[in-house]
C-alpha positions in Angstrom: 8.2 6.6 0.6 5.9 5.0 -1.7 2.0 4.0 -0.3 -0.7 2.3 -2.4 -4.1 1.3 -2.3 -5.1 -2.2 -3.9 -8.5 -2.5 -5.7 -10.5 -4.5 -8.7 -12.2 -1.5 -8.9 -10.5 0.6 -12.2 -12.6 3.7 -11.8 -11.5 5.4 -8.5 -10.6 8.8 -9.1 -10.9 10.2 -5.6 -10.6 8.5 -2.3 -13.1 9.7 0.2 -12.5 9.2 4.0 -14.3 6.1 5.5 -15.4 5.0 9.1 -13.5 2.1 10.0 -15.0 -0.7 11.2 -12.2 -1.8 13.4 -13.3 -1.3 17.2 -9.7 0.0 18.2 -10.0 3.0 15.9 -12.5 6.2 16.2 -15.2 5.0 14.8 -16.6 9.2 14.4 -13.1 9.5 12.0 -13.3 8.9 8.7 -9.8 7.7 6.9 -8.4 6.7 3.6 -6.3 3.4 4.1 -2.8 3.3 1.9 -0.1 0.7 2.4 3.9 0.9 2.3 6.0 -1.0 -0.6 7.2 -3.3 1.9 4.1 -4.8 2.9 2.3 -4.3 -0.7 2.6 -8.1 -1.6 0.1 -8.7 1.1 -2.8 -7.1 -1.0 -1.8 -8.6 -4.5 -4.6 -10.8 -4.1 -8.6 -10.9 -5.3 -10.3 -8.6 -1.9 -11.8 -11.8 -0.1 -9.7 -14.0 -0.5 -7.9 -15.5 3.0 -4.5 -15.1 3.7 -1.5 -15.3 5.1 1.3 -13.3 4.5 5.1 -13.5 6.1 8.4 -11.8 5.8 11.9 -11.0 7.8 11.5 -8.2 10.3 14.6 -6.4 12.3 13.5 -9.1 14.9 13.1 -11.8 13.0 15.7 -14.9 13.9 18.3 -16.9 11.3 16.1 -19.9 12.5 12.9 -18.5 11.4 14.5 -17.2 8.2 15.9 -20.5 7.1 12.9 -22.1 8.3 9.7 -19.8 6.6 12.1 -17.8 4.2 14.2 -20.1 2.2 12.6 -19.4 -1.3 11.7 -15.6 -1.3 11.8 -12.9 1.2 8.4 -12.6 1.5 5.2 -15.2 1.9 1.7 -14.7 0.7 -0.5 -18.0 1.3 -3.5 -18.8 0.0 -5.8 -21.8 -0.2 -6.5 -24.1 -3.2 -10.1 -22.9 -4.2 -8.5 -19.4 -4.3 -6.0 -20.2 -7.5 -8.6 -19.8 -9.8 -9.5 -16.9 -8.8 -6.2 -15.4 -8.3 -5.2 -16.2 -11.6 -8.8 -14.6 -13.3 -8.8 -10.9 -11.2 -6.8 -7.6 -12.4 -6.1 -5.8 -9.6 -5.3 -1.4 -10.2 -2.6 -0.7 -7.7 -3.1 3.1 -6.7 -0.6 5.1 -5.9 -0.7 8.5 -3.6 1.1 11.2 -3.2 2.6 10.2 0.8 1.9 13.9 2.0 -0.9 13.6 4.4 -0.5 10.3 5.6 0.3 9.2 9.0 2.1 5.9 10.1 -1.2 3.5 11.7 1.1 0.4 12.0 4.1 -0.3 11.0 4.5 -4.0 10.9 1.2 -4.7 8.7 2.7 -1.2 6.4 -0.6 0.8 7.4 -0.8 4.3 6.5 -3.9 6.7 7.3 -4.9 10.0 6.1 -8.1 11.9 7.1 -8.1 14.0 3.9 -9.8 13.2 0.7 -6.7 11.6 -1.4 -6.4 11.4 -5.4 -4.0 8.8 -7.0 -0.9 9.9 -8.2 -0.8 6.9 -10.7 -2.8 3.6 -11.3 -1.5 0.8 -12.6 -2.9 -2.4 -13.7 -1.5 -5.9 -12.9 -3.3 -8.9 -14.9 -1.2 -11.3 -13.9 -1.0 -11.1 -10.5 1.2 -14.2 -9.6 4.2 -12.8 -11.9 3.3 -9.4 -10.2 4.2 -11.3 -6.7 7.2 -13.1 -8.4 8.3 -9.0 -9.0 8.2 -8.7 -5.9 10.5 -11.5 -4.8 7.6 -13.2 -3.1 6.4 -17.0 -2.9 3.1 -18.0 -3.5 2.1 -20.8 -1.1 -1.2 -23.0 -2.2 -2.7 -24.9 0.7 -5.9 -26.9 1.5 -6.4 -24.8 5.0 -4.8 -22.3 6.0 -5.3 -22.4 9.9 -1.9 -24.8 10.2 0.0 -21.7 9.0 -2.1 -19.4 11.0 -1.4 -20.9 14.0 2.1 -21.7 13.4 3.6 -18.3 12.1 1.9 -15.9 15.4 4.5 -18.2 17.3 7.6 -17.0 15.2 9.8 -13.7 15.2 8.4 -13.2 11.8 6.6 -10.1 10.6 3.4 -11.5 9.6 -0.4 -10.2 8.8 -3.8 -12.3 8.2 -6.3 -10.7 6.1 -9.9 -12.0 5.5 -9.8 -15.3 7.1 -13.7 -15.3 8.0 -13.7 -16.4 3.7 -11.0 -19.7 4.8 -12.1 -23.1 4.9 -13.5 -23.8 8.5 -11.1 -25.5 10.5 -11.6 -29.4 10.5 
């Protein structure tokens, strides 16, 4: 198994354990975050910007496939103002050594490890909408994305939503 952590940052040599912030983990534990292969795509965008990000899971319905998945097996979407942006940011894709690391969630790809973790390999990716094409996944540009976050928590869809306190307020 293969786990990464995304960053513009080029210069991380060691990966210290942080708090989390999120109120259903121990907030006394520090952890390093990592992610699976499967649910990389999710992260190949600049830190803050607002997403939404889909693809087939073992429950996931022809319907639903047809319906969100007829391009690419897997969604990242992004608003407008965002393009820009996402076409201007390298992004160093570290990769660890999977030893140490426990399974957090399994949906969102979420791997934890309470022990200080050194990359394994870094790799840069200055392009990062061939780096999603790579990846078999479709870039969706949108005005708002609160439409598709609303629609896709109603589907059999594996899906995640990352920094949507930066999206467009809703209208």
């Amino acid at each position: 198994m293969r786990l990464f952590h995304i960053s513009e940052d080029p210069t991380i040599t060691i990966f210290h354990p942080r708090l989390p912030e999120r109120p259903d983990l121990d907030a006394t534990k520090g952890l390093v975050w990592a992610i699976n292969e499967r649910c990389l795509p999710n992260y190949l965008t600049p830190r803050d910007c607002p997403r939404v990000c889909f693809h087939a899971g073992e429950q996931t319905t022809e319907q639903d496939r047809q319906h969100y998945l007829a391009q690419a097996s897997h969604v990242v979407v992004i608003e407008n103002k965002w393009l820009e942006v996402l076409k201007n940011t390298s992004l160093y894709l570290y990769e660890f050594d999977s030893n140490g690391f426990t399974l957090q969630d399994d949906i969102a790809g979420y791997y934890t490890s309470e022990l200080t973790q050194m990359p394994i390999n870094v790799t840069e990716i200055d392009d990062i909408e061939k780096a999603l094409l790579e990846y078999n996944v479709e870039l969706r540009i949108v005005d708002s994305l609160w439409d598709i976050h609303d629609e896709i928590q109603h589907t059999s869809l594996n899906w995640s939503m990352c920094r949507m306190r930066f999206a467009q307020p809703r209208h």
